[in-house]
N, C-alpha and C positions, 0 to 999 in steps of 0.2 A: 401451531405452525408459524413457522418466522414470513413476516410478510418480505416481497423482492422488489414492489416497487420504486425507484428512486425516483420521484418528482422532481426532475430535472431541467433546465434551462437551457443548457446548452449541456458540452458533450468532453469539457477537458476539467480535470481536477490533477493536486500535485499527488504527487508519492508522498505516502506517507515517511516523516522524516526531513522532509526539507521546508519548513516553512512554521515548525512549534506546534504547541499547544495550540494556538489561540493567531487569529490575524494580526499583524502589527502592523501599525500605521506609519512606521519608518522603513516597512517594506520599500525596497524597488519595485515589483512587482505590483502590476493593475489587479488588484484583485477581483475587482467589478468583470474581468474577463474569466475568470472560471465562473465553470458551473457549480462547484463543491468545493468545500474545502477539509482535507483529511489532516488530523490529528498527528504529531509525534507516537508511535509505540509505545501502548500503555502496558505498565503489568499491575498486578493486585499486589506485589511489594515495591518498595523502591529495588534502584540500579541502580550503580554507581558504574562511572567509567571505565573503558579496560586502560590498562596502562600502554604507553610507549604510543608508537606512531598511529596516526588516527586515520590520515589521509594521504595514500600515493599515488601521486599520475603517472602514468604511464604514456604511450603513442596512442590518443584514441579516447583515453579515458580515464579513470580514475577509478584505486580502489578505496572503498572505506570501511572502519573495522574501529566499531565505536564501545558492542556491549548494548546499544538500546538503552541510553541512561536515561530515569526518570523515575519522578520522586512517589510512584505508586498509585494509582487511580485515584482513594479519595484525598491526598494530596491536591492533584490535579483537578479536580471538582470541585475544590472551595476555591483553588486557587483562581479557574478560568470560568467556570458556569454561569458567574454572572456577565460575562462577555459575550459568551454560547448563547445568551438567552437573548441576546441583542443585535447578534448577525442577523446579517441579509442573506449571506449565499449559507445554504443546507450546510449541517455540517455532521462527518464521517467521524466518528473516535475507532482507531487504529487499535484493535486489542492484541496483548501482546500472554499466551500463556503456557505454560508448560504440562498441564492434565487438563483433561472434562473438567474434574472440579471446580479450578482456576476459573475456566471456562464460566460458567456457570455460575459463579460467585462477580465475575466480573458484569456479565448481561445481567443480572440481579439489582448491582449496585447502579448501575446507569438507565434503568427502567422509568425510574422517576425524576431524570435531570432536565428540566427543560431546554428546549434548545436544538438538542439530540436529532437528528434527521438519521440516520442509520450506523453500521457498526459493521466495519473491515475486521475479522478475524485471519490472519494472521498463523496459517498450518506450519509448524516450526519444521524445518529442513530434518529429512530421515524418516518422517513419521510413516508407518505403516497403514495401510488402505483401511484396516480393521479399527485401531487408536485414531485413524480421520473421521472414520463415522462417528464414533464415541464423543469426537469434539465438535461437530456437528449438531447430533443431538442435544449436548450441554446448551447451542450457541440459541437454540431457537426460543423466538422473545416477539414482543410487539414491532418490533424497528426495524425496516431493511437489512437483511446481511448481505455484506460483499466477500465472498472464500477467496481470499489471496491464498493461491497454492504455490509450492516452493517451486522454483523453475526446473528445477531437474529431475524433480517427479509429478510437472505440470500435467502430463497427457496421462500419466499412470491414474492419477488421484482425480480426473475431471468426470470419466465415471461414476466414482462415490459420491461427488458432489450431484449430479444429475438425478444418482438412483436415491438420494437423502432430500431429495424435492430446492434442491440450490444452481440454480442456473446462471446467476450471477458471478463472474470469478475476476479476479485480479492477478496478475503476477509477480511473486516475489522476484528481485533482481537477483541475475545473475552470478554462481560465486564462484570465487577462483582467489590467487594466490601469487605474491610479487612479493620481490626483493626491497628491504629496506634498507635505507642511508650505509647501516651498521652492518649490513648482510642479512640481515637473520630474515628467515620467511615470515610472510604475514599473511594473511587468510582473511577473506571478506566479501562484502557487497562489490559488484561490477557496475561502472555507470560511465557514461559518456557515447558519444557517438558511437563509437567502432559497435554498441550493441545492439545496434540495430536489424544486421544480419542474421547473426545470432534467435534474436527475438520474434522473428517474424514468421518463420517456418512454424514455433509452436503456436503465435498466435493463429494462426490458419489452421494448423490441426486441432486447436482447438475450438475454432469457428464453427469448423466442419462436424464437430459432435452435438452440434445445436447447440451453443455454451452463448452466452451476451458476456462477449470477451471485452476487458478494459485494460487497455494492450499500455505497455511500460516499457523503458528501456529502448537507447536509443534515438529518443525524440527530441531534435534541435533545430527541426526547419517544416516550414509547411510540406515540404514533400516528402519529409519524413509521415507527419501524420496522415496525407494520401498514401503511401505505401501499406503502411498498417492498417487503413478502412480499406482498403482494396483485397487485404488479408483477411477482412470480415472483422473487424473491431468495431465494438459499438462504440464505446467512450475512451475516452486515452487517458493517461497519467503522465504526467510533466516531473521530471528530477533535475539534474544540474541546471538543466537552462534556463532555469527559474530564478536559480543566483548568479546571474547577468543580471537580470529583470527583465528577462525575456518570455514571452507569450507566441510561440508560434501561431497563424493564424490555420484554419481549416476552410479550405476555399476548394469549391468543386471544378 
């Protein structure tokens, strides 16, 4: 059985995605103010970038549409682990996969990396409640798991996660779809304030299924993350605000 504990310090970590691999000391960003710190999306091959526009803002926020570039897990293991084994705050690898197998081959490879404090999987958008358990099952290992489930079949898939003994979840951000420079549509991650509205309803419904919700999306001010603990979120995830070098504070 995958253990759920995260021996924690405090109660905000970023999204995974905005912040690398590995902590960097030309960060803006106090890192001493999180409690965790989560990984780039890893897969078991490399990624390469998508082409064309990466990043649009819109009123409110901003889309991004990257592909999830990175150079393969054990790439990423020679390159940062001896760093991993050196942090202060826990630290989360983000896995990123397309079957159980993947699955399974990826908690396999990371079992013996020092450093390791738990492991975000990462339910790819579409997937059916039946192929959730299956990735599920692959994912269970010695190390905390956190089920990031895709936001728009957040409440559908929190069940599976409950009845597979995982009560930990995260939310993948929100996706949707905007005009670029050129016209053409683009398709992506949702992020910036305006998602706060949006996020907070499933956060709560998902509170209310007895879920230890770590609520995302949306978060740029203290009152933001009063909003979302009032929705029943246990821990939060930090995205764009973080590239200010910003740290909302959580104050009762």
């Amino acid at each position: 059985m995958a253990k759920e504990t995260l021996l924690l310090d405090g109660r905000l970590m970023n999204v995974a995605g905005t912040l690398g691999f590995a902590p960097d000391r030309r960060s803006p960003v106090d890192l001493e103010r999180l409690s965790a710190f989560i990984t780039n999306p890893v897969s078991l091959a490399p990624r390469t970038p998508v082409n064309g526009p990466r990043l649009l803002p819109f009123p409110g926020g901003f889309l991004l549409h990257t592909g999830f570039p990175n150079p393969g897990l054990r790439t990423v293991i020679r390159r940062y682990s001896g760093r991993w084994a050196l942090m202060r705050l826990p630290l989360i690898v983000h896995l990123l996969a397309r079957s159980p197998e993947e699955v399974y081959q990826l908690v396999l490879e990371l079992e013996w990396v020092e450093g390791v404090s738990g492991v975000e999987l990462g339910l790819p958008p579409g997937i059916s409640p039946e192929q959730a358990v299956a990735f599920l099952k692959a994912a269970r290992g010695e190390r905390p798991l956190i089920v990031q489930l895709p936001f728009e079949q957040a409440q559908e898939l929190a069940g599976v996660a409950l009845e597979n003994g995982f009560s930990l979840v995260s939310l993948a951000p929100p996706r949707g779809m905007f005009a670029a420079p050129d016209g053409n549509l683009i398709s992506g991650r949702l992020y910036g304030p305006a998602m706060l509205p949006v996020v907070l309803p499933v956060v709560q419904a998902l509170a209310e299924q007895g879920l230890e919700v770590i609520a995302s999306g949306g978060i740029y001010s203290s009152a933001d993350l009063r909003a979302m603990q009032r929705a029943g979120a246990r821990y939060f995830q930090l995205d764009g605000v973080l590239w200010r070098g910003e740290i909302p504070q959580l104050t009762s």
